[in-house]
N, C-alpha and C positions, 0 to 999 in steps of 0.2 A: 694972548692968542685972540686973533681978530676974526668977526665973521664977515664973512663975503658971498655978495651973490653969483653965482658964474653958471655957464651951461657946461654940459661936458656929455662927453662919450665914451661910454662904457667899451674897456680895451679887454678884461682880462677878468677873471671871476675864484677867486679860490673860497673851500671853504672853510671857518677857524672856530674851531672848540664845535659844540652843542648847536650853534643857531646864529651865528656870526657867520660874515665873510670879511677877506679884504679884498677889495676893487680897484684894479688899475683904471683911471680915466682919463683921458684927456680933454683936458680942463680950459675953456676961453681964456681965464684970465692968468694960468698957473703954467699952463702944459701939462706935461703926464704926472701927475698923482697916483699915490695908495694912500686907499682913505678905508679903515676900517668901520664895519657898520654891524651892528650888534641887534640881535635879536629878529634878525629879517628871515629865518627859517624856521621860523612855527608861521603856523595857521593860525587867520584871524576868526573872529567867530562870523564874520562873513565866506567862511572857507575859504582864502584866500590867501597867501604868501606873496609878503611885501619881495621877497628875492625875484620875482617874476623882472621887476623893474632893473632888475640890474642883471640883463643879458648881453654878450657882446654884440655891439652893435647899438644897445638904449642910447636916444637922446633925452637929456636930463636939463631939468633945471634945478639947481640945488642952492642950497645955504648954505655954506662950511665955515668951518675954522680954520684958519689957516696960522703955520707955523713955519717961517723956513728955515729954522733949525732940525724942524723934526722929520723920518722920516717917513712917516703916516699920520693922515689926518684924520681927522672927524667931519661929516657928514650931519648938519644940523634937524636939515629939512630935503627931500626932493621928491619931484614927481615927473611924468612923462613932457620935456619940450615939444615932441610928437611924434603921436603915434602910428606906429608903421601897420598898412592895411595889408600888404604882402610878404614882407623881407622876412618875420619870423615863422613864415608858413608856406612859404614857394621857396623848393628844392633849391632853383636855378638860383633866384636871386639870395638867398639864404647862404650858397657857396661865394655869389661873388662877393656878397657884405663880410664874409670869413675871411675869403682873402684880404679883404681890403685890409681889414680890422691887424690881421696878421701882418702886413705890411708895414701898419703903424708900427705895432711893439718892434718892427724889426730897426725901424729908420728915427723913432724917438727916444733920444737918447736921453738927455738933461730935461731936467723939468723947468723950463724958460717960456714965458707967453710968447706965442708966434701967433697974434688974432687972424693975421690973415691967412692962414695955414689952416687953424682951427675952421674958420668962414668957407672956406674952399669943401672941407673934410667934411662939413657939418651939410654944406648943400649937396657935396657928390651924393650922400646916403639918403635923401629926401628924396634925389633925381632916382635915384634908383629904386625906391619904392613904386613910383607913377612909372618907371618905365617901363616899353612892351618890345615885344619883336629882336630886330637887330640892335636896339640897342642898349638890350639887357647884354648880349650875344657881346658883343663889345665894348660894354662898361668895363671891365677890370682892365683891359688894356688902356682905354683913356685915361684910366686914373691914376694908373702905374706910370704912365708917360707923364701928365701932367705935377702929379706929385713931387714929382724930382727937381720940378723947378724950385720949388721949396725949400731944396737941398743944396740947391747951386750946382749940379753935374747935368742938367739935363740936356739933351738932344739939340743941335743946331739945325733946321729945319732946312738943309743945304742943295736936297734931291734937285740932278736936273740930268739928263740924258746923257751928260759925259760922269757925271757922281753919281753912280750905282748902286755901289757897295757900300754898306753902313757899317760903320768903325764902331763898335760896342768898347773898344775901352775910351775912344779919341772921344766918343759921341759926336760925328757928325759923317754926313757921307762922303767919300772918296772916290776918284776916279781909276784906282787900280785895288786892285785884291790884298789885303792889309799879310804882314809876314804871320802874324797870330792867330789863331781859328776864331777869335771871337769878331766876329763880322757874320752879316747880313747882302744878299745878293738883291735881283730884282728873281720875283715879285714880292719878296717878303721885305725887303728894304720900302718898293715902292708903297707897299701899304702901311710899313711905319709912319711915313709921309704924309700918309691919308689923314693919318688917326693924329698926327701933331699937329693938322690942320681945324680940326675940331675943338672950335672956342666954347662949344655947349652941349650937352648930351644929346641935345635932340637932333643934331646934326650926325651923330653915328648912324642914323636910318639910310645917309646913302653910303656909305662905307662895306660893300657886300663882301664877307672873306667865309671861305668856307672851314669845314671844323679843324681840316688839318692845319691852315696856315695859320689859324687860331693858337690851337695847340702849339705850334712852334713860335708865334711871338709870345706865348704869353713865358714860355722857355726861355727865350731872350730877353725877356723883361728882368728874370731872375739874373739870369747873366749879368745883366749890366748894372742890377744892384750891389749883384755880388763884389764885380770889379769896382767899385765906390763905394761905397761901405765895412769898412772894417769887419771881419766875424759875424758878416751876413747871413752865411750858409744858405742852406735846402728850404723851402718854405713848403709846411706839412700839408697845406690845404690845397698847392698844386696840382698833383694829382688828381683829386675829385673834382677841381672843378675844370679841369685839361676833361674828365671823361663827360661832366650832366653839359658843358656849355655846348649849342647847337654849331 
């Protein structure tokens, strides 16, 4: 068993026996991991619990061992890659890093290195710590869209005043009313459009959608994961953040 340095992002947190956990993370150099970590739920005699580090959402730098026969590792060394000033203490942004987080477990399957996935995942969540206004309001939708490319099913960016209607299973828009209910009309197709247009988060500040059309893309986001992804289902964190996003 070899050690390795990688950064990762804490997916998932359970806790095992007395004082242990196991952590799902998504790992730069691995992909998704469980890596068991022992003794991180006592208090140090600085009052302090090393578990604090491993909440969904942490970025980590870590030391591990790695084994790809096994199917948990070990965790040698880690500490904070960096630390978030908002995301574990602001409501709003707190929901959308859940969602995201939740997105992950939902669409990573195999534990295979994808850096550039990782790269993407690991700047969306920085972007979102510094972010203000509309485009906190609309981070989980850009992310949800851009994500997918990841995946190979995403969106073809086809809007134009005879393609209207956006095809949620085809992913792309059409110029007549799909025979299926999952489609998109105008205005919510057109601001699909908007948000696939957005190469940077700081570019959602001119993107103006108000809560309900919020609310129903972020419905059709679900949708169109559901329709490409196998056993996708309901994502639990919808709800609340369909009610805190402005």
């Amino acid at each position: 068993m070899t050690l390795h340095k990688t950064k990762g992002i804490v997916l998932r947190v359970v806790k095992y026996g007395e004082t242990s956990v196991i952590v799902t993370i998504f790992t730069e150099l691995f992909g998704i991991q469980s890596y068991m970590v022992n003794g991180v739920r006592t208090t140090s005699k600085k009052g302090t619990s090393k578990a604090n580090l491993f909440q969904s959402a942490s970025l980590l730098d870590m030391v591990v061992y790695h084994n790809d026969i096994k199917n948990i590792q070990r965790i040698k060394e880690y500490k904070w890659s960096f630390l978030y000033r908002h995301v574990f203490f602001d409501v709003i942004k707190n929901a959308v890093a859940l969602f995201m987080v939740e997105l992950l477990q939902k669409t990573l399957k195999q534990p295979e290195s994808n850096p550039d996935l990782y790269y993407f995942v690991e700047d969306a969540f920085m972007h979102l710590d510094r972010a203000e206004g509309q485009v906190v309001a609309n981070f989980p939708l850009y992310f949800a869209l851009h994500l997918a490319t990841f995946y190979g099913f995403q969106f073809t960016d086809n809007y134009s005043e005879e393609k209207t209607f956006l095809d949620l299973q085809e992913g792309q828009f059409v110029s007549e009313r799909p025979v299926h209910s999952w489609y998109l009309q105008y205005p919510h197709s057109y601001a699909i459009s908007q948000l696939l247009k957005a190469m940077q988060p700081g570019e959602l500040n001119e993107i103006k959608l108000n809560h309900e059309i919020r609310r129903l893309l972020l419905q059709a986001c679900q949708t169109f994961y559901a329709l490409h992804i196998q056993d996708f289902g309901s994502m639990k964190t919808l709800p609340v953040l369909q009610e805190v996003i402005g």
